[in-house]
C-alpha positions in Angstrom: 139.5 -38.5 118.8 142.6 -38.8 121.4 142.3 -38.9 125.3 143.4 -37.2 128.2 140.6 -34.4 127.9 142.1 -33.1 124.7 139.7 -33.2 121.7 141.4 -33.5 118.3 139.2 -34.2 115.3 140.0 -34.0 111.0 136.5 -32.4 109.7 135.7 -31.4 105.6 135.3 -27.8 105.7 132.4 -25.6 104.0 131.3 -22.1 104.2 128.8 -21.4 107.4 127.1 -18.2 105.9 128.3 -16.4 109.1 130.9 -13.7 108.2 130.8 -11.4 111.6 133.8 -13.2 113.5 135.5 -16.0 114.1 133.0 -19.0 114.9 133.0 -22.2 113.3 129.8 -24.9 113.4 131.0 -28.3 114.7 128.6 -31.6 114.3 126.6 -32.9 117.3 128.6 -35.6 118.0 132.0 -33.0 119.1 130.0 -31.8 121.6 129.1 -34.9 123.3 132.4 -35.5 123.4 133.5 -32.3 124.6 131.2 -32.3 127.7 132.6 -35.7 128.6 135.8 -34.4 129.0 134.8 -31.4 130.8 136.6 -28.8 128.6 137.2 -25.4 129.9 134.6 -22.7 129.1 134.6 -20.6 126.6 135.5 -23.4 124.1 138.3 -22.3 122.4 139.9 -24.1 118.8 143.1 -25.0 117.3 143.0 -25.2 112.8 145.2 -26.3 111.2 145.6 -26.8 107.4 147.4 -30.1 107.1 148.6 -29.5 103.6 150.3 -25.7 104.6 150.5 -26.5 108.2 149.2 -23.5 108.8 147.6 -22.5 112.1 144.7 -19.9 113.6 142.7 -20.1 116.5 138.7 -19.4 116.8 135.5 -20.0 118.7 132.6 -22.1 118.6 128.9 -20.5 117.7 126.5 -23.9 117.3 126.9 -27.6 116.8 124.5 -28.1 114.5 126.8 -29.2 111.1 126.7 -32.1 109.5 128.9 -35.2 111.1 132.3 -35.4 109.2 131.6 -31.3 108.1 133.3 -28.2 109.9 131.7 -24.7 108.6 133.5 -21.3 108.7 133.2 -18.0 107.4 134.6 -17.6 104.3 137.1 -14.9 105.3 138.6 -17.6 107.7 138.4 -20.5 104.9 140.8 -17.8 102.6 142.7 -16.6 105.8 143.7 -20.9 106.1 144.1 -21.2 102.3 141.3 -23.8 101.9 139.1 -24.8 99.5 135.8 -26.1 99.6 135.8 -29.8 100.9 139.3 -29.6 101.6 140.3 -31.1 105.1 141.1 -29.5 108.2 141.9 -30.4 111.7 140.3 -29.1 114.7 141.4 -29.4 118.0 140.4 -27.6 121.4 143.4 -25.9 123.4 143.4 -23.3 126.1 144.4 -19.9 125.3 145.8 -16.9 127.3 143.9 -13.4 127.6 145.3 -11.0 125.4 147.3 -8.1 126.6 148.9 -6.3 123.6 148.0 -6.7 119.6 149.3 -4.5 116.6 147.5 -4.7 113.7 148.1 -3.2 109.6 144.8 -2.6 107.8 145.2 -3.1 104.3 143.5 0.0 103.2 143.7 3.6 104.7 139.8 4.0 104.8 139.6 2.3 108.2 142.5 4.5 109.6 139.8 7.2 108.0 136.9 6.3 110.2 136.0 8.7 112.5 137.0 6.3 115.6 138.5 3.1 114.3 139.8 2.4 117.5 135.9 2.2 118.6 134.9 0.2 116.0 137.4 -2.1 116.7 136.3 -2.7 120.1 132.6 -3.3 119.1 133.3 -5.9 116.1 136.0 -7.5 118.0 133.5 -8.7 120.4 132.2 -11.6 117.8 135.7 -12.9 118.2 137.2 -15.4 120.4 140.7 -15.6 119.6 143.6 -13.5 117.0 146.1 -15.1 116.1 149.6 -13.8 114.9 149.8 -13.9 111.2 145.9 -13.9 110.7 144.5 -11.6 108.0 140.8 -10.7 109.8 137.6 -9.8 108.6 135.9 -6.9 109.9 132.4 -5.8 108.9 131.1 -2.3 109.6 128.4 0.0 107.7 128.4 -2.6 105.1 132.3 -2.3 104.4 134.3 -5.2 104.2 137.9 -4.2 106.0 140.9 -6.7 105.7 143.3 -6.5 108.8 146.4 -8.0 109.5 147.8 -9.4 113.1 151.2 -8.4 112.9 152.1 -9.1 116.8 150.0 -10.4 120.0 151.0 -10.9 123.3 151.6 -12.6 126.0 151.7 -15.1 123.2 151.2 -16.0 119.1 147.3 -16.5 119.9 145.3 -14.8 122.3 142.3 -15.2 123.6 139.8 -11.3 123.4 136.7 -12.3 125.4 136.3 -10.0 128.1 139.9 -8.9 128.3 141.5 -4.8 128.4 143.7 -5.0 125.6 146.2 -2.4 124.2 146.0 -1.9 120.8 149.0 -0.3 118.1 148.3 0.3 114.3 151.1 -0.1 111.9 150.9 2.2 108.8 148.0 0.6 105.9 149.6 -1.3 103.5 148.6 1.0 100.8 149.7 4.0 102.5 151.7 6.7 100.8 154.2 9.2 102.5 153.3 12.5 101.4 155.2 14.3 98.3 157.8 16.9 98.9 157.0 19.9 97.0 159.6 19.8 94.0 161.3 23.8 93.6 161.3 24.8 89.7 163.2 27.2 88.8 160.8 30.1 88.3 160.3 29.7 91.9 163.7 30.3 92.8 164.2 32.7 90.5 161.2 34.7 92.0 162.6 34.2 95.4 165.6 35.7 93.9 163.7 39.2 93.1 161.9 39.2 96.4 164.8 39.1 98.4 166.9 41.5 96.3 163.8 43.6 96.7 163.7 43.6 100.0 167.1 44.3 100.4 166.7 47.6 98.2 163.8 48.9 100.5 166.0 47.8 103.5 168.7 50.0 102.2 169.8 53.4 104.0 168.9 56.2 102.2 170.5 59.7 103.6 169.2 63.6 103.3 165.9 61.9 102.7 164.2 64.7 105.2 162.4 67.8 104.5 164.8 71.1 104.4 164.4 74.2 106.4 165.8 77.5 105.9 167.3 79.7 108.4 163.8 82.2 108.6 161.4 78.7 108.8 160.0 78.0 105.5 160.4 74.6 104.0 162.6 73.8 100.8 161.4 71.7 98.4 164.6 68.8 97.9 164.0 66.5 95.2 164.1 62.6 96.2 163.5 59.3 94.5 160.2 59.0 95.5 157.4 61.6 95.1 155.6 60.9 97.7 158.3 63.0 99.8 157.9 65.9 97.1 154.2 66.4 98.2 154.8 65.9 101.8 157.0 68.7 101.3 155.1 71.0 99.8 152.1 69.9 102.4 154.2 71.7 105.4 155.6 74.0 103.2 151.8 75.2 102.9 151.1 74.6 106.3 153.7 76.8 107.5 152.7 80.0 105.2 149.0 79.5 106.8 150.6 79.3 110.2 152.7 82.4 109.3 149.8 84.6 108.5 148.5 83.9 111.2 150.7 85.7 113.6 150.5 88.9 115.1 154.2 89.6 114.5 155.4 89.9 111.1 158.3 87.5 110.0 161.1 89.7 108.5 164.0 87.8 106.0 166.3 91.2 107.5 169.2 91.1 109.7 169.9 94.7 111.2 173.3 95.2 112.3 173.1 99.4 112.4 170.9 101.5 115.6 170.3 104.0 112.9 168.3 101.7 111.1 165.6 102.3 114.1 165.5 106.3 113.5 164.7 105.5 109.9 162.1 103.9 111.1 160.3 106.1 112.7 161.2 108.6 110.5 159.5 106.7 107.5 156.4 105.2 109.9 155.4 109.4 110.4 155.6 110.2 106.8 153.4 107.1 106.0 150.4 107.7 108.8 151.9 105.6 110.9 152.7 102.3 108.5 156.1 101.2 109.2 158.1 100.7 105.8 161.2 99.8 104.8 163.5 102.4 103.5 166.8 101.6 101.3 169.8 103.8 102.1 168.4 105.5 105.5 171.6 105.7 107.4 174.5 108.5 107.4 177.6 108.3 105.0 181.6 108.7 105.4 184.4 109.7 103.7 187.7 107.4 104.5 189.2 111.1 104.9 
């Protein structure tokens, strides 16, 4: 133990049982010398392996060990690299309220949970400190989920108890960037045909109408597609019905001659009064 209200102590670790969070079980006697010295509340630690020199921070849950014995969580014992019995020193420090952590899961399932940033938030509370580098423990619905502290700030160990922290997610270690689609050749090759295809039906066709002749019957033009032919004949029929139907007969004549009219009537009292036509009704000549 060392002065100055600093407590500093080399402890033989073993596994406490307790796996939610980061608390540790210290021996009676730390914590009559810890109220001596009038620590600050909470009670925060400093481990350190001595053979790695490796470092975390955590939190204290009861003082009830065994003197010379230190127990943590398992996770934390692996986090630190040590083995059952090994030694490790522990030593209370302040630490500043956390403003800023990123962390990497190691598997995309807890990226999957329906609000990991929730979950977060409620196991987090069993922890005192994170420290930069840490791999965590996090237990929820029975699942064990390994999470890496890639950054913290204001500094490489903060302190999370009652604190509004911002939190970033790097990418899971076992995270895969999606496959691009690989063309084969088929494919293109059927891309090929629909745009030359389209291209064709796109293409400008002309006299693809319906013709008419001079006395308003339809003629029937032959086109590429059939579908026209029966259109065609469709009018055609529907202008013969709408022919018959008027008052005023349709004649395929053109009269150029007034005695033409005489002729007529001529022809119309011979027949009780039906109008025929008559070939060769009009006078002759001579060129003489």
């Amino acid at each position: 133990m060392s002065m100055h209200n600093s407590f500093q102590q080399t402890y033989r670790c073993s596994k406490s049982g307790h796996e939610i969070g980061d608390k540790i079980l210290l021996p009676s006697s730390a914590l009559s010398c810890l109220i001596t010295m009038m620590v600050d509340y909470p009670m925060l630690f400093q481990l350190q392996n001595p053979s790695t020199g490796q470092i975390s921070h955590c939190g204290v849950l009861e003082f009830t060990s065994q003197e010379g014995f230190v127990l943590m969580p398992d996770w934390m014992m692996r986090n630190m690299k040590l083995l059952e019995g090994e030694t490790v020193v522990v030593k209370n420090v302040s630490v500043r309220k956390g403003t800023y952590m990123k962390l990497q899961p190691h598997s995309t399932d807890f990226i999957n949970l329906t609000n990991p940033k929730s979950v977060l938030e409620t196991t987090l509370r069993s922890f005192s400190c994170l420290t930069t580098g840490d791999t965590v423990m996090i237990l929820y619905n029975n699942h064990k989920y390994q999470i890496d502290v890639v950054e913290t700030k204001p500094s490489s160990a903060i302190c999370v108890i009652e604190t509004d922290c911002e939190v970033d997610f790097a990418p899971p270690l076992d995270y895969k960037e999606p496959e691009k689609p690989v063309k084969r050749e088929d494919d293109d090759e059927e891309e090929d045909v629909k745009k030359k295809k389209g291209l064709e039906e796109n293409k400008f066709k002309a006299f693809t109408g319906i013709a008419r002749r001079l006395d308003g019957s339809c003629s029937i033009i032959k086109n590429e597609s059939d579908d026209q032919i029966v259109e065609a004949n469709n009018v055609m029929n529907k202008s013969s019905t709408d022919q018959s139907n008027l008052k005023v007969p349709m004649s395929r004549k053109l009269v150029f001659n007034s005695n033409v009219v005489a002729g007529k009537e001529e022809a119309k009292s011979a027949n009780n009064g039906e109008e025929k036509f008559q070939a060769f009704t009009g006078r002759s000549y001579k060129l003489n």
